[in-house]
DRENFIVO-887226 format. One line per field, with one value per residue (C-alpha): residue number from 0; x, y, z. Coordinates in steps of 0.25 Angstrom, whole numbers. Layout:
BEGIN
i <- c(NUM_...)
c1 <- c(X_...)
c2 <- c(Y_...)
c3 <- c(Z_...)
***
This chain:
BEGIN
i <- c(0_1_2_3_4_5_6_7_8_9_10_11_12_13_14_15_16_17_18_19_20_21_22_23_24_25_26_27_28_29_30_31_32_33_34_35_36_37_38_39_40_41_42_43_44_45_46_47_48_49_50_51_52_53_54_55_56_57_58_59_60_61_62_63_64_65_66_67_68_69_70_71_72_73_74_75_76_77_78_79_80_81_82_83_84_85_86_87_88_89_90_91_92_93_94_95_96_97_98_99_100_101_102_103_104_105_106_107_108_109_110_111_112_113_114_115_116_117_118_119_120_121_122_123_124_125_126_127_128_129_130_131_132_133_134_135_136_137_138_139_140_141_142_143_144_145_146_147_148_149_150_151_152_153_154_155_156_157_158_159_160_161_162_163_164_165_166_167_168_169_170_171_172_173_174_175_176_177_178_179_180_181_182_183_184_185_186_187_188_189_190_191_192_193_194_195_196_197_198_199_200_201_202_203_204_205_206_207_208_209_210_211_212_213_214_215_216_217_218_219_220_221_222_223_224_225_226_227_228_229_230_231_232_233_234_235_236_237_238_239_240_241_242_243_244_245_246_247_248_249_250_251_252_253_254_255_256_257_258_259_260_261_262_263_264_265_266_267_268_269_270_271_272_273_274_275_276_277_278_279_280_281_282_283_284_285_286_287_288_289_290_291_292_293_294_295_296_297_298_299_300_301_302_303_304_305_306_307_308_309_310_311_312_313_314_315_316_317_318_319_320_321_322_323_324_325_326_327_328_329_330_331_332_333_334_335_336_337_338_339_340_341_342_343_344_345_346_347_348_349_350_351_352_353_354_355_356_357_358_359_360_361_362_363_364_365_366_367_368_369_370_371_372_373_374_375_376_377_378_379_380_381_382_383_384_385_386_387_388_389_390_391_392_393_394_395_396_397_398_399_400_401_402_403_404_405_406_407_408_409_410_411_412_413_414_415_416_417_418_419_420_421_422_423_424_425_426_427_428_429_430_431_432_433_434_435_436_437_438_439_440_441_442_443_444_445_446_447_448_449_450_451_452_453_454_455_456_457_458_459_460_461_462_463_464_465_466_467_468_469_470_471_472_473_474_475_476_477_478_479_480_481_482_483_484_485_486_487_488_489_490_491_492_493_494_495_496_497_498_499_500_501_502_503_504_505_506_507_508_509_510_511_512_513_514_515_516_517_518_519_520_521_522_523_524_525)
c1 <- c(-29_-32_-22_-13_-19_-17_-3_1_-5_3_15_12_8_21_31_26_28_42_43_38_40_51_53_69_65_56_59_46_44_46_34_25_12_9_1_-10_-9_-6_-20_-28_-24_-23_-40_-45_-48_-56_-71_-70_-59_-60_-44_-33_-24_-24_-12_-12_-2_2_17_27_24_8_10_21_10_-2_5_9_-3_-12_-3_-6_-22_-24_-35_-28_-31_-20_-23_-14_-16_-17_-1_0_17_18_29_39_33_28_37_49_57_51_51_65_72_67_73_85_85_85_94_105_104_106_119_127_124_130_141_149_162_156_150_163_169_159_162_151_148_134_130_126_112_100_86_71_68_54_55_62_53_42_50_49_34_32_37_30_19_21_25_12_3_11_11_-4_-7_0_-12_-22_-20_-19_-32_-27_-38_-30_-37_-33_-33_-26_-28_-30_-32_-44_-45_-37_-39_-45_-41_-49_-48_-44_-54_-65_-73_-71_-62_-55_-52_-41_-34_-21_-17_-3_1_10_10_23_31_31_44_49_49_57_53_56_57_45_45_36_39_44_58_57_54_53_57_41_45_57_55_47_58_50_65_80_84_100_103_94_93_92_88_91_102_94_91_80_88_100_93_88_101_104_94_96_113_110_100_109_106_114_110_112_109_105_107_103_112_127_129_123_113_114_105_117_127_139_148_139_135_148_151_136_140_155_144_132_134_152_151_138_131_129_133_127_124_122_119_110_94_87_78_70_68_60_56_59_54_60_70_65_70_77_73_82_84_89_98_102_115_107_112_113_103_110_107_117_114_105_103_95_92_83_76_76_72_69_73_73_66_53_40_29_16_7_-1_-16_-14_-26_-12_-19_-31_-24_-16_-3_8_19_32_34_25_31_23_29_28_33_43_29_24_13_9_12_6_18_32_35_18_8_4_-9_-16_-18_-9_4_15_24_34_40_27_35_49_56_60_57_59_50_51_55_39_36_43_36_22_23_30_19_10_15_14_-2_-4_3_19_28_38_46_53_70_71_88_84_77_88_86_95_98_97_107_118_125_113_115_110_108_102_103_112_123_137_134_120_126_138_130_122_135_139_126_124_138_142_153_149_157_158_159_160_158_163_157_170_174_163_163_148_150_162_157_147_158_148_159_159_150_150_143_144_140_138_136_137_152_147_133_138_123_121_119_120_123_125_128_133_133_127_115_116_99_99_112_107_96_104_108_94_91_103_100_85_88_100_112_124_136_140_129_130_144_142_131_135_133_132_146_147_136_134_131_144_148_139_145_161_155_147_161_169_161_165_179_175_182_174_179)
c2 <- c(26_16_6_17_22_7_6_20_14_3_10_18_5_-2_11_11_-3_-2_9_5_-12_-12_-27_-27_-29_-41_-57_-61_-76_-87_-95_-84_-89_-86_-75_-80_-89_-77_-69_-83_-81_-66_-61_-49_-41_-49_-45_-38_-29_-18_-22_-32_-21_-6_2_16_25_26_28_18_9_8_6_-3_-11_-9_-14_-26_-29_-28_-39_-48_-46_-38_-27_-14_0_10_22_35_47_55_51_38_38_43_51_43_46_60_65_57_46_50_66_67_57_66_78_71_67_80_86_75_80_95_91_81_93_104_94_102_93_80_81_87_73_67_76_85_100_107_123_120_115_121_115_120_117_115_108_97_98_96_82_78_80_75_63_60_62_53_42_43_43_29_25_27_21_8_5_10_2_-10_-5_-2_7_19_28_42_45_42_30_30_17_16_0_-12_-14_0_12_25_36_49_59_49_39_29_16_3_-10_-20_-31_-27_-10_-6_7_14_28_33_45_59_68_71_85_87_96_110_110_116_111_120_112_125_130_119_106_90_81_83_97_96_87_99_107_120_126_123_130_136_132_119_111_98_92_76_71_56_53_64_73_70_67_82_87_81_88_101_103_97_108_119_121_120_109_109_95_96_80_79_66_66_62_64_53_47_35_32_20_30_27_31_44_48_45_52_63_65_64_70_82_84_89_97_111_102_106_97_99_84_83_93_94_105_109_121_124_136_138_150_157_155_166_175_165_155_141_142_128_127_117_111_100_86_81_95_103_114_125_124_131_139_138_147_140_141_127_115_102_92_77_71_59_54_50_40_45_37_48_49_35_30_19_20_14_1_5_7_15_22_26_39_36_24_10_-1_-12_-28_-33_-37_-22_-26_-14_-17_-8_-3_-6_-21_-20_-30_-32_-23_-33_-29_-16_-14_-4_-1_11_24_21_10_16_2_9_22_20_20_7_0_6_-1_-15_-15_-14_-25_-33_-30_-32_-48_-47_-46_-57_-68_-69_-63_-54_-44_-32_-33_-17_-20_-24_-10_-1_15_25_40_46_58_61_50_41_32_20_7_-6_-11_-7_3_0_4_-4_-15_-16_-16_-27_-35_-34_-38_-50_-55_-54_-48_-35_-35_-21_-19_-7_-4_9_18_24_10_9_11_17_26_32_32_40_49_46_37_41_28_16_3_-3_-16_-24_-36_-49_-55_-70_-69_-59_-54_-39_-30_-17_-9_7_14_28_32_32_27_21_19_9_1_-1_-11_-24_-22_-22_-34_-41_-37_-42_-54_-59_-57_-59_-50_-62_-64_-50_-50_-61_-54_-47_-31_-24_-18_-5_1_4_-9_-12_-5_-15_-27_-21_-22_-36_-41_-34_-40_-52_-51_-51_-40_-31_-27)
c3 <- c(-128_-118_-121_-120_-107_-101_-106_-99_-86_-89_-90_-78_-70_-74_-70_-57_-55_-60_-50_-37_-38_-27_-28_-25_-10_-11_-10_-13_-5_-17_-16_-23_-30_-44_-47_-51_-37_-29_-33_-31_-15_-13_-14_-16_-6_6_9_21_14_3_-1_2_3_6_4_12_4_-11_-11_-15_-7_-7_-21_-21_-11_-19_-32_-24_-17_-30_-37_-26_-28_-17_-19_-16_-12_-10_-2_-9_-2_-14_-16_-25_-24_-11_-7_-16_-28_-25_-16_-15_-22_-35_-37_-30_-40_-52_-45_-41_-58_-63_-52_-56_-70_-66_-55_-67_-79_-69_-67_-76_-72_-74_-87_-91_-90_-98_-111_-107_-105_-101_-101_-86_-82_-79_-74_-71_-57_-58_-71_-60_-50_-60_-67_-51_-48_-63_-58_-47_-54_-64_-55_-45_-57_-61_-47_-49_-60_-56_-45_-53_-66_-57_-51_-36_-29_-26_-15_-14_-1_12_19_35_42_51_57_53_37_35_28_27_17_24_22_19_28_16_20_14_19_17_24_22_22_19_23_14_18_17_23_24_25_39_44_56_68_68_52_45_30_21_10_2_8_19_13_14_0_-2_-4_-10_-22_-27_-30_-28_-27_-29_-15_-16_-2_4_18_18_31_31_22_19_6_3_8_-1_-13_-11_-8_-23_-30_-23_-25_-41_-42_-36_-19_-9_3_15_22_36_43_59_59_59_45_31_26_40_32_22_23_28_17_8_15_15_-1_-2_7_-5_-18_-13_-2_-4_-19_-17_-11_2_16_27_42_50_65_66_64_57_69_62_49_44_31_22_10_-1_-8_5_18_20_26_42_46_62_64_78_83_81_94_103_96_97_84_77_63_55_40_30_17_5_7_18_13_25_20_34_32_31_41_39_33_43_48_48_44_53_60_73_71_69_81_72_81_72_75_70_60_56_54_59_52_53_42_33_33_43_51_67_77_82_81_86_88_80_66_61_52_39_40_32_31_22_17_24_34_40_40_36_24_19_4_-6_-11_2_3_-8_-4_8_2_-8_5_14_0_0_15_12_2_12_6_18_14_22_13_16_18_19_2_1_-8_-4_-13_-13_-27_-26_-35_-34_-28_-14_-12_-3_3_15_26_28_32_46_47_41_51_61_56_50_67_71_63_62_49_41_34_19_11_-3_-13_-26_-32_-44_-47_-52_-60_-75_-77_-65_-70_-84_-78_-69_-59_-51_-38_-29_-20_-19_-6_-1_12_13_23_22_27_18_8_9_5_17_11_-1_-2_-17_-19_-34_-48_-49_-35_-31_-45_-41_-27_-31_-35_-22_-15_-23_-17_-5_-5_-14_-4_-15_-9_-12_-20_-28_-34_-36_-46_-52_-66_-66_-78_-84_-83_-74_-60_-54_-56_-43_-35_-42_-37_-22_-24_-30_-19_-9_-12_-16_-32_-40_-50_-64)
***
């Protein structure tokens, strides 16, 4: 019984690994010591410290850090909040994929017409809402538990309150006078959803992704106020499900943060053929909750630039998807005379908290994830804590956040690295260089269409003169795996070149990247 007790934290230790590594965006420096080298050097913790490292938040990236940290010797202590996972495990990243899953089976079994061209007749489909809700808490769950377990079975202290810092290399337990030491305090707080002023979120009928990845209801007619990636990945799961959406966008265009082209493509595949209607320029300057099945939820909507009324709706529910603010309150920052920026932590290029924006370095004090807006991803959170990780324990490394891959997991799924089109016109005007395009189509692609699931781009922009990668954006299939090999290109340094003569398996996706690295430079693909 205990072997198998050991093998099952085994098996939960290395899952989580597998999980959270996040390594794509590193270039570790070349003249690493061995192992066994690298412990000799690195002591425990010194005498006048409790630790070598405290880690304040438990999320993605405090546990990406802690991992780190502990394989480099370091004595470690990660303060979790009572919220091992943070908000990617228990309220984000994780839940939503699950309800994204079972909603894309729901949306291809009604899809009557397209199983028709496979051979392939249903008696319709029906689906237990709860059941859903529950396979996406189960989830969660699950993967906090692994998460853990993966500290705990290496024998990382975890403490189960919050962390607040009360002098340089000091952090105190809220609701206790007890405190820990240690040279070096990463900050790892995360981000909370933002709540915009004037709408008031009960978190029943009016409600932020927190509330929404619940599932409490399938809402016929639903507001969605932001059209980002929360927003749309919602939008997804709601028209699969059976309601109607309506986004609300304060900027002139949908999914303002896309690469253009491929909004517009997303805009034909992801809003056009659905129960979507859209409102942009305007904000929603007062939405009241309703009750459900008794009144509905009235959202207020004024000109973004006159602020002139200009409509009233009355629907069943109103999800609130505008973006997301640091968690850094009550996080004790002042007493190290740490100024925010709307909440924000500024941080130089090593994670190293300065005092202020362009301000000096506070000894001993790092900052990582959503806290210091570099990069609000969950495992851009988690690159930066083993970077500010290998920061401690003397080898320099700076994370390349243009190498970080971000994706969009819709019906077909978006995804990119580095810049946009636009961004990198600027840059190519800028700098001086020659900006080269290539695409790559799914309809030409023999897995897509045996999928009938043909409709896609690859594009790629890259520097003519170096033939260096400046940007990659993919709407289609599978779209979040394929973006990848492009991440590593772009932190390894690839050229264009280089992966055009590399061999891509015949027939599958990747084959759509390989027509645009050939096309880029002048190479024709099969």
């Amino acid at each position: 019984k205990g072997q198998l007790v050991s093998r099952k934290k085994m098996r939960s230790t290395l899952l989580a690994l597998a999980l959270f590594a996040g390594a794509g965006a590193f270039q570790f420096g070349r003249n690493v010591r061995p192992r066994s080298m690298r412990r000799s050097v690195l002591r425990m913790a010194d005498h006048e410290y409790d630790y070598d490292v405290i880690i304040v938040g438990c999320g993605v990236g405090g546990h990406g850090a802690a991992l780190h940290a502990h394989s480099q010797g370091l004595k470690t202590v990660v303060f979790s909040g009572g919220d091992v996972g943070g908000t990617c495990v228990n309220r984000g990243c994780v839940p939503s994929k699950a309800l994204l899953a079972a909603a894309g089976r729901v949306r291809e079994m009604s899809d009557a017409d397209h199983l028709a061209s496979f051979g392939i007749t249903t008696s319709g489909v029906t689906y237990e809402r709860q059941k859903i809700a529950d396979h996406a808490k189960n989830l969660a769950n699950n993967v906090k538990k692994n998460l853990g377990n993966s500290l705990t079975a290496l024998g990382i202290e975890i403490v189960e309150a919050k962390g607040e810092l009360l002098a340089p290399h000091t952090v105190g337990l809220q609701g206790s006078d007890k405190k820990l030491t240690a040279k070096n305090i990463i900050l790892a707080p995360g981000s909370i959803p933002f709540v915009p002023p004037g709408v008031t979120a009960d978190e029943k009928t009016v409600y932020t992704s927190d509330g929404g990845l619940n599932l409490e209801t399938v809402p016929e007619w639903v507001a969605i106020i932001g059209s980002g990636y929360i927003g749309l990945e919602f939008s997804d799961v709601y028209t699969a499900l059976g309601s109607e959406v309506t986004f609300i966008e304060a900027l002139p265009d949908l999914m303002p943060g896309f690469d253009r082209e491929i909004a517009k493509m997303a805009e034909r595949l992801l809003i056009k053929p659905r129960k979507i209607d859209y409102r942009t320029g305007v904000f929603a300057s007062e939405v009241t909750p309703g009750i459900p099945g008794v009144k509905p939820v009235t959202i207020k909507m004024i000109d973004a630039v006159t602020k002139e009324h200009v409509e009233t709706l009355e629907v069943d529910a109103c999800m609130v998807a505008t973006g997301r603010v640091p968690n850094t309150k009550e996080m004790g920052l002042e007493a190290l005379g740490v100024e925010t920026n709307r909440g924000f932590v500024a941080v130089d290029e090593t994670m190293r908290v300065l005092t202020k924006e362009g301000g000096e370095v506070v000894e001993g004090l790092w900052c990582i994830g959503d806290a210091n807006g570099k990069f609000m991803l969950a495992h851009a959170a988690s690159a930066q804590g083993i970077s500010a990780v290998e920061n401690i324990v003397g080898r320099p490394h700076v994370v390349n956040h243009e190498g970080i891959p971000a994706a969009c997991f819709t019906h077909p799924e978006v995804a990119f690295v580095g810049l946009t089109e636009e961004q990198a016109k600027v840059r190519a005007e800028e700098q001086g260089f020659t900006l080269g395009k290539s695409m790559g189509y799914f309809k030409a692609n023999s897995k897509a269409l045996a999928e009938l699931e043909s409709d896609g781009i690859a594009k790629v922009l890259f520097n003519k003169e170096t033939e260096e990668i400046v940007g990659v954006h993919i709407i289609g299939l599978h779209a979040a795996d394929l973006i990848q090999e492009c991440a590593n290109a772009v932190a390894a340094k690839s050229t264009v070149r280089d992966l055009a003569m590399m061999v891509h398996t015949h027939p599958t996706l990747c084959e759509v990247l390989d027509s645009a690295f050939k096309g880029a430079v002048g190479m024709a693909a099969h």
